[in-house]
C-alpha positions in Angstrom: 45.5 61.9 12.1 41.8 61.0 11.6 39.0 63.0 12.6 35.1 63.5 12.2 33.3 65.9 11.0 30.6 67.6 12.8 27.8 69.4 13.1 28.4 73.6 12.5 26.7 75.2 14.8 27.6 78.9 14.5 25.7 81.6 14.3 22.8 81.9 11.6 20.3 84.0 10.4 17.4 82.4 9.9 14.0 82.6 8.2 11.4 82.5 10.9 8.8 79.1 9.4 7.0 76.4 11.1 9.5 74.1 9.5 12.8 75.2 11.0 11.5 75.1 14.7 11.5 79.0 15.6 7.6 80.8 16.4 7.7 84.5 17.2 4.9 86.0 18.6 4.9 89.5 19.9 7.9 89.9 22.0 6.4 90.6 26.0 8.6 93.7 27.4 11.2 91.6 29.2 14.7 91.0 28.5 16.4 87.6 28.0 20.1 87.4 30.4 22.0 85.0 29.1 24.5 83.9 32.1 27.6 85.3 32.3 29.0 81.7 31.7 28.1 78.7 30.2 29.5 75.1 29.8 28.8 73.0 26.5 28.5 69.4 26.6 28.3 66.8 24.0 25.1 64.5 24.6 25.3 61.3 25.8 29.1 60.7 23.8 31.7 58.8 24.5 35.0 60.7 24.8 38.2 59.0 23.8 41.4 60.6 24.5 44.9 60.1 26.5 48.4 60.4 26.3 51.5 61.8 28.2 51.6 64.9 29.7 53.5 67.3 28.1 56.8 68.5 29.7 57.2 72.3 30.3 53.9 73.5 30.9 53.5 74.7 34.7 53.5 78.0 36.1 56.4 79.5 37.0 57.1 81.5 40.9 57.1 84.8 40.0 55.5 84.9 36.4 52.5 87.1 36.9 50.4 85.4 33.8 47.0 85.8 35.0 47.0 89.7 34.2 46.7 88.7 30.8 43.8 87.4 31.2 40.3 88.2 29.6 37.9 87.3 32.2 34.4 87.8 31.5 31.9 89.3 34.1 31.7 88.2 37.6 29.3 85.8 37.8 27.4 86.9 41.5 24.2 84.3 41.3 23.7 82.6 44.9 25.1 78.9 44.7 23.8 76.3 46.7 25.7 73.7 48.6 25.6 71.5 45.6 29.0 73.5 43.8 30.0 75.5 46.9 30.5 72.9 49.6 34.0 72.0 48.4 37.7 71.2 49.9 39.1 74.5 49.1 41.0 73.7 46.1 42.3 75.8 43.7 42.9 75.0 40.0 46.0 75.6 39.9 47.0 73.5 43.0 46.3 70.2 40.3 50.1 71.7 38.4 48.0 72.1 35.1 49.6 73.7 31.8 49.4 77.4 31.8 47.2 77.4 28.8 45.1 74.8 30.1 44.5 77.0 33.5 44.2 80.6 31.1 41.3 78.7 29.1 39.7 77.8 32.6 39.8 81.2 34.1 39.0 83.2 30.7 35.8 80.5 30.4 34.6 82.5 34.2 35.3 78.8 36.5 37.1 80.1 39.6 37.5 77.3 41.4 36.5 73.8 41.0 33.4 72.3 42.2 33.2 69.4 44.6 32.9 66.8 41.4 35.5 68.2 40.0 37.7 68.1 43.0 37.1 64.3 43.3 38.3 63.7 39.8 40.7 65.9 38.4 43.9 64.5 40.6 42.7 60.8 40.4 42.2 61.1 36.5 45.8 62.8 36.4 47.1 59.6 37.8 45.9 57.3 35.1 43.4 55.4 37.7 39.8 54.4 36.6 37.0 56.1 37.9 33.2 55.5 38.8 31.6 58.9 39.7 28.0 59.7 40.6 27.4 63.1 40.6 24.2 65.3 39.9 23.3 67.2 36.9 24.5 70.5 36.5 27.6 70.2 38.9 30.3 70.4 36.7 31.1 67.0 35.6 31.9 68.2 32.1 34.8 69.7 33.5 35.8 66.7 36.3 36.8 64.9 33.0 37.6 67.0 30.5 40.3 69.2 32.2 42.7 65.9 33.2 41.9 64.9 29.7 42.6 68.0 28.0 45.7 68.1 30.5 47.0 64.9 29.5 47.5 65.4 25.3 50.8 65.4 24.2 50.6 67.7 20.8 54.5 65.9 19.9 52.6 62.8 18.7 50.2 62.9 15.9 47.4 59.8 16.8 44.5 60.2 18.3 44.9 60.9 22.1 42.8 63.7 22.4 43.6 65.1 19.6 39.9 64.3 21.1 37.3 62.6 19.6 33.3 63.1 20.4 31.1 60.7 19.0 28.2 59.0 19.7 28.9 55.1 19.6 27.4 53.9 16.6 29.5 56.6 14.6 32.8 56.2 16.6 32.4 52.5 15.6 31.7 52.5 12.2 34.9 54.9 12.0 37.1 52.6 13.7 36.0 49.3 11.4 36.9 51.3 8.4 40.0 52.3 10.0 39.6 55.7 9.6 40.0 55.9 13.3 42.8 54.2 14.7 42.6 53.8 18.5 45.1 51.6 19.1 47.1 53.4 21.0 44.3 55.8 23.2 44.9 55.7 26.6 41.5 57.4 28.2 37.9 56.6 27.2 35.1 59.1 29.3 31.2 57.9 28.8 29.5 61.0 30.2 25.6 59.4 31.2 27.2 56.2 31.4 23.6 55.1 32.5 22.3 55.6 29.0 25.7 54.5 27.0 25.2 51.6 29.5 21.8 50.2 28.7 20.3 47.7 26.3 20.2 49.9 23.2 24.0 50.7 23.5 26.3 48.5 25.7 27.0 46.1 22.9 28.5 48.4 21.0 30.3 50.0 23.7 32.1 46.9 24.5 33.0 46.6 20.8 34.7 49.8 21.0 36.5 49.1 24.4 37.8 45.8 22.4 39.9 48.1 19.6 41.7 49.7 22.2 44.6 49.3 24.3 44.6 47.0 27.5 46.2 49.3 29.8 43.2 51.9 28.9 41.8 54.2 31.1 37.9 54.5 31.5 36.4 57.2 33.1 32.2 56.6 33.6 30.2 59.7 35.0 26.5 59.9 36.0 23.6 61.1 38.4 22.2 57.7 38.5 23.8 53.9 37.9 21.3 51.1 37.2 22.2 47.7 37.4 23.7 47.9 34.0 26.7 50.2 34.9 27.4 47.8 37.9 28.0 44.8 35.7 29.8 46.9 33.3 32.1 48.2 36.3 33.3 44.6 37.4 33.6 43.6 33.7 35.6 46.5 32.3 37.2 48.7 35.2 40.4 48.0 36.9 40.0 48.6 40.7 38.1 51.6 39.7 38.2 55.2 42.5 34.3 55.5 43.0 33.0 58.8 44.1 29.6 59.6 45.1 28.1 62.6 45.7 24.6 62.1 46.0 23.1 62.1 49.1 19.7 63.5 47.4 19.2 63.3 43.5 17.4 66.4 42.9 19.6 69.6 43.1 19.5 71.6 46.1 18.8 74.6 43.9 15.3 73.6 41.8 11.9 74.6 43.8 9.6 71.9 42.7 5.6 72.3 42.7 2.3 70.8 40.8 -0.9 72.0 39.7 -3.5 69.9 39.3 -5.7 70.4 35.8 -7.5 68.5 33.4 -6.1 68.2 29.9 -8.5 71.1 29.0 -6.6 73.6 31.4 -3.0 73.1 30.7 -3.0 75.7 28.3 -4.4 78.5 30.6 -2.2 77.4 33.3 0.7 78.1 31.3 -0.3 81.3 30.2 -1.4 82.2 33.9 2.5 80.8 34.5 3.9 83.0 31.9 2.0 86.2 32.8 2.8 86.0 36.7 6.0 84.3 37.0 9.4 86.1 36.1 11.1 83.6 33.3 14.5 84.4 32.3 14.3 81.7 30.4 12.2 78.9 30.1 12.2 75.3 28.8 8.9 73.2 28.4 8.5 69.6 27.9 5.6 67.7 26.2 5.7 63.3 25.5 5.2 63.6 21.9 6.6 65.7 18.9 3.0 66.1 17.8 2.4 67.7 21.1 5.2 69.8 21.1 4.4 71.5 17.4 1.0 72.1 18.9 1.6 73.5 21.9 4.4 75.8 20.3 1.8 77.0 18.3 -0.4 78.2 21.0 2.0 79.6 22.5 2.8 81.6 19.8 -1.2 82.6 19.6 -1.1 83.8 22.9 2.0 86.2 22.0 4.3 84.7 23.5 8.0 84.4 21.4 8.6 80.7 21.0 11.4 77.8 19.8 10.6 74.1 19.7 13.0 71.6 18.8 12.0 67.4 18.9 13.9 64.8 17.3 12.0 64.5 14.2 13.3 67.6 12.8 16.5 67.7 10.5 19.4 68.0 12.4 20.9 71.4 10.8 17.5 73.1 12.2 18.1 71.3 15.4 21.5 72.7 15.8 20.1 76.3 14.5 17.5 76.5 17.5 19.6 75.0 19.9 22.3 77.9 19.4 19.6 80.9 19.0 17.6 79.7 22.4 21.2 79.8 24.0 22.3 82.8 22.7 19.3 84.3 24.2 17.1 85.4 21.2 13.6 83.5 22.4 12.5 83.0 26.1 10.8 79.4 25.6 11.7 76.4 24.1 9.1 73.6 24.0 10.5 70.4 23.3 10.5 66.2 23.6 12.8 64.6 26.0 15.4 64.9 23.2 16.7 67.9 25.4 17.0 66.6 28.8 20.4 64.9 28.9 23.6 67.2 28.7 21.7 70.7 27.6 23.5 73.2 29.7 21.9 76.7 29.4 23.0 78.6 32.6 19.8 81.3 31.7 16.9 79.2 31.9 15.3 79.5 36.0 12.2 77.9 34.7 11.3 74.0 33.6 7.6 73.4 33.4 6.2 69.8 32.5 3.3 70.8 30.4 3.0 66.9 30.2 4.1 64.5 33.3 6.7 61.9 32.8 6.4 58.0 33.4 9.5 57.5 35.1 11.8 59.2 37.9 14.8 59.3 35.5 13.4 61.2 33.5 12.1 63.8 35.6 15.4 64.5 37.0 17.1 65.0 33.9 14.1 67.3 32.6 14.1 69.6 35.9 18.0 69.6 36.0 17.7 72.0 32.9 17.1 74.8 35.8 19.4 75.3 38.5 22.8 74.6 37.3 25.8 75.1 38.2 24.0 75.4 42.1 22.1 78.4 40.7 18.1 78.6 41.6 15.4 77.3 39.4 11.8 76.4 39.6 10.2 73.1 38.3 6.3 73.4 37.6 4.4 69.9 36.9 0.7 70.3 35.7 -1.1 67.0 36.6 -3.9 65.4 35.6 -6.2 63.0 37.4 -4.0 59.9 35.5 -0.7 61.3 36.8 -0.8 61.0 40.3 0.3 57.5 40.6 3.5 58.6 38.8 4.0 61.9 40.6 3.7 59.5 43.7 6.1 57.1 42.6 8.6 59.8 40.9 8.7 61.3 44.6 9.4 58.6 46.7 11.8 56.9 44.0 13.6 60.2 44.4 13.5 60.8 48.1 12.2 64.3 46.5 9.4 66.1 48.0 6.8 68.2 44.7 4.7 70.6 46.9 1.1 71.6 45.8 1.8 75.3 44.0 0.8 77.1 46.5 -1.2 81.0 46.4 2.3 83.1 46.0 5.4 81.9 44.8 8.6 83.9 46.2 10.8 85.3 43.5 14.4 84.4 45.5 13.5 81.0 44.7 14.1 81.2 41.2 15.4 84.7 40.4 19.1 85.6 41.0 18.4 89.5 41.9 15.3 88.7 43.7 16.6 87.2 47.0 14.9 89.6 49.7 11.5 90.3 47.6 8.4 89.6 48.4 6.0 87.1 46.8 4.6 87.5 44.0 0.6 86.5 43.6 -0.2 84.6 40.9 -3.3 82.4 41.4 
């Protein structure tokens, strides 16, 4: 059986330089809470994987297997309407293995979100599936339960014996044959909008090419340009759509501006960081440049600060990425390298320190806050030169970005703050 190698992204001990990504200043008195669960996702791969399920594994009437369980603490956040509004359902109504349902319950997912409702049972039947769903619902889980359900460990080929890659890679593994695909039965492209566009669909539909014809492909997104659409009617069979987005912005994110010149962005943020309650906070900037810079600030103010762009190695990449999740800094600055698959269930706070160009890219930056249906807050500061594109991001969006106003109630953003009162901060 072939596999790749990647990344190790364990826990490390690092030294604390300009190089590796990680700025302490002095620590304000506030503690970091990591949630009480989390869900990792691999960025923008595609997933390849399938097989028979394998006999033997259901629960049995009368086994009383969950009091084995290690199930970590009750996670008692408010949802919205965007995980909670569901069927019903239960996990183990979908007559998954009993390992496959202990690893479920022991990761703290009690029952399954409306996405993954959708998907799990029509992925079980081998059917191809077009799903739109927004970020931070539990998509992660809509495909990878039925795939993880699906492997047969009696045969020794890749069939999920799972392999994450990004497309290039998987590629170049598969024309040396050190991946043989031949016989995988289910290929998942998680933001199929991005493994759909110009700078990847080519190489996509070589690796669709190497596998079997009676393949199943699974494509999963919060939005679908014209590009997934001609993909769809090339590629899928009679594909089950589902679409669950009557808005694109979760229900869960509060979203305001600020007007300021360029001058005053750095005083807003301090005024931000002094009034508001972060848990944890993610800031983007349009530049690595900027990003090192405004880190740097930050850390001048006293503020304890990551930053992680795409021009820095990968190893300290993976280094900050763990630490900010773990919960051992309160704010990462970083490039739009982070907005696409990033799932840290802590951070209430995303602040656009600069204003993006498009709507896309907005809604994956503020859909770092708020998952899972929990409450966030999303905080643009605009200059005179973005207000075209804060216009156009709204109504492309159907989204409405309210002026920040004088007080800014905490039981928007704050889990345990749900009957307090405003807090001033102008």
């Amino acid at each position: 059986m072939a596999t790749a190698r990647t990344e190790n992204v364990g826990p490390v001990v690092m030294g604390l330089n300009k190089q590796n990504g990680q700025l302490r200043g002095q620590t304000k008195p506030a503690s970091v809470q990591p949630a009480p669960t989390t869900q990792g996702k691999a960025l923008g791969a595609p997933q390849i994987g399938g097989g028979a399920s394998q006999d033997g594994g259901g629960i049995k009437f009368g086994d009383d297997w969950k009091k084995s369980l290690k199930l970590p603490p009750k996670d008692n956040r408010v949802k919205t309407s965007d995980v909670t509004s569901t069927k019903g359902n239960e996990f183990e109504d979908y007559c998954l293995k009993r390992e496959l349902l202990m690893g479920i319950f022991e990761m703290g997912w009690e029952k399954p979100s409306p996405i993954q409702e959708e998907s799990i049972p029509i992925a079980l039947s081998g059917r191809d599936i077009l799903a739109r769903a927004k970020n931070g619902t539990g998509k992660s889980g809509a495909y990878l339960i039925p795939l993880l359900e699906r492997i047969d460990l009696k045969k020794d080929h890749i069939q999920v014996h799972v392999v994450i890659a990004t497309p290039g890679r998987i590629l170049d593994l598969i024309k040396k044959g050190v991946a043989k695909v031949d016989r995988v039965q289910m290929m998942v492209m998680d933001e199929a909008d991005k493994l759909l566009s110009q700078d990847f669909v080519v190489l996509i539909e070589d690796i669709i090419s190497f596998l079997a014809k009676n393949r199943q492909i699974l494509l999963y997104s919060a939005t679908f340009p014209i590009s997934v659409q001609k993909f769809m009617a090339k590629h899928l069979q009679k594909p089950y759509e589902i679409n669950l987005m009557e808005e694109l912005t979760l229900k869960g994110i509060t979203q305001y501006y600020a007007y300021v010149t360029e001058r005053q962005k750095v005083h807003c943020l301090n005024t931000l960081f002094s009034r508001l309650q972060i848990n944890q906070s993610i800031i983007f900037c349009n530049s690595t440049q900027r990003v090192e810079l405004l880190a740097k600030k930050i850390t001048q103010l006293g503020y304890s600060c990551f930053y992680i762009h795409a021009k820095m190695m990968q190893e300290y990449r993976n280094r900050v990425f763990h630490d900010f999740r773990n919960g051992l800094c309160r704010n990462l600055v970083c490039t739009d390298l982070f907005t696409r698959g990033i799932d840290i269930q802590a951070v209430n706070v995303v602040i656009n320190f600069d204003f993006p160009k498009n709507a896309e890219t907005y809604l994956h930056r503020i859909g770092r806050s708020g998952r899972f249906g929990h409450l966030g807050l999303a905080i643009n500061l605009i200059t005179s030169e973005d207000r075209f594109n804060l216009k156009a991001i709204e109504d492309q969006l159907v989204t409405d970005i309210k002026p920040i106003p004088g007080s800014i109630d905490k039981s928007l953003y704050v889990a345990e703050y749900h009957s307090s009162e405003p807090v001033e901060w102008m």
